[in-house]
C-alpha positions in Angstrom: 82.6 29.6 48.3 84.7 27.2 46.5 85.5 28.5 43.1 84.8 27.3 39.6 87.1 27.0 36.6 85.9 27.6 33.0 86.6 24.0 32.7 84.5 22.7 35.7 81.9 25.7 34.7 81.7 24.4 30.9 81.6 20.6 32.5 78.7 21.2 34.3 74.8 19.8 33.3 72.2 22.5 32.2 70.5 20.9 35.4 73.0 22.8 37.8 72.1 26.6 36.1 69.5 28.7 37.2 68.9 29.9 33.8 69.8 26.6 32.2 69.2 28.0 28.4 71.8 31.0 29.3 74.6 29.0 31.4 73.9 31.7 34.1 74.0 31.1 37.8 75.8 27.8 38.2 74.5 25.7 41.3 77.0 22.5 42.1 76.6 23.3 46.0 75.0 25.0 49.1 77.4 28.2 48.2 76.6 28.6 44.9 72.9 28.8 45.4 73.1 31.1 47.8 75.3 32.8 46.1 73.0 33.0 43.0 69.9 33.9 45.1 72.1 37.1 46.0 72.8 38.1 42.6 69.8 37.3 41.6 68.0 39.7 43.8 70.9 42.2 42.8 70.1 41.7 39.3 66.3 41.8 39.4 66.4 45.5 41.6 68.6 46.7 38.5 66.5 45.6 35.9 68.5 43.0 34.1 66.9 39.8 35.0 62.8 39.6 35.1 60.6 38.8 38.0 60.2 34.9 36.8 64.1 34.7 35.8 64.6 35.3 39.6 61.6 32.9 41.0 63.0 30.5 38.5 66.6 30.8 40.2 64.7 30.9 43.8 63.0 28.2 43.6 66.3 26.1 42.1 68.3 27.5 45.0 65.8 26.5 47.5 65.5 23.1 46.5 69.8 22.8 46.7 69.5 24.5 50.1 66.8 22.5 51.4 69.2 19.1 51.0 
């Protein structure tokens, strides 16, 4: 997975975040959604991110992976 700099990170629209509001789980490419899906899942079984939070960054990732 190709990494991102604060820079590139902070240049990105709220359209390429999972959780847009929060700047969480950037999406640019194919790696970074799948990516996010992981953590995501990771996140949810801990209990720091809600059951919608992690259709919300599902169904986001989906749509990037289905491209």
């Amino acid at each position: 997975m190709p990494t991102l700099s604060e820079k590139q990170r902070d240049r990105l629209p709220d359209s390429k975040f999972g959780l847009p509001d929060e700047h969480k789980y950037p999406m640019p490419d194919k790696s970074h959604a799948r990516n996010a899906k992981a953590r995501a899942s990771q996140q949810e079984e801990r209990g720091n991110l809600t059951r919608s939070e992690k259709e919300k960054i599902d169904r986001k990732a989906d749509r990037i992976l289905d491209k």
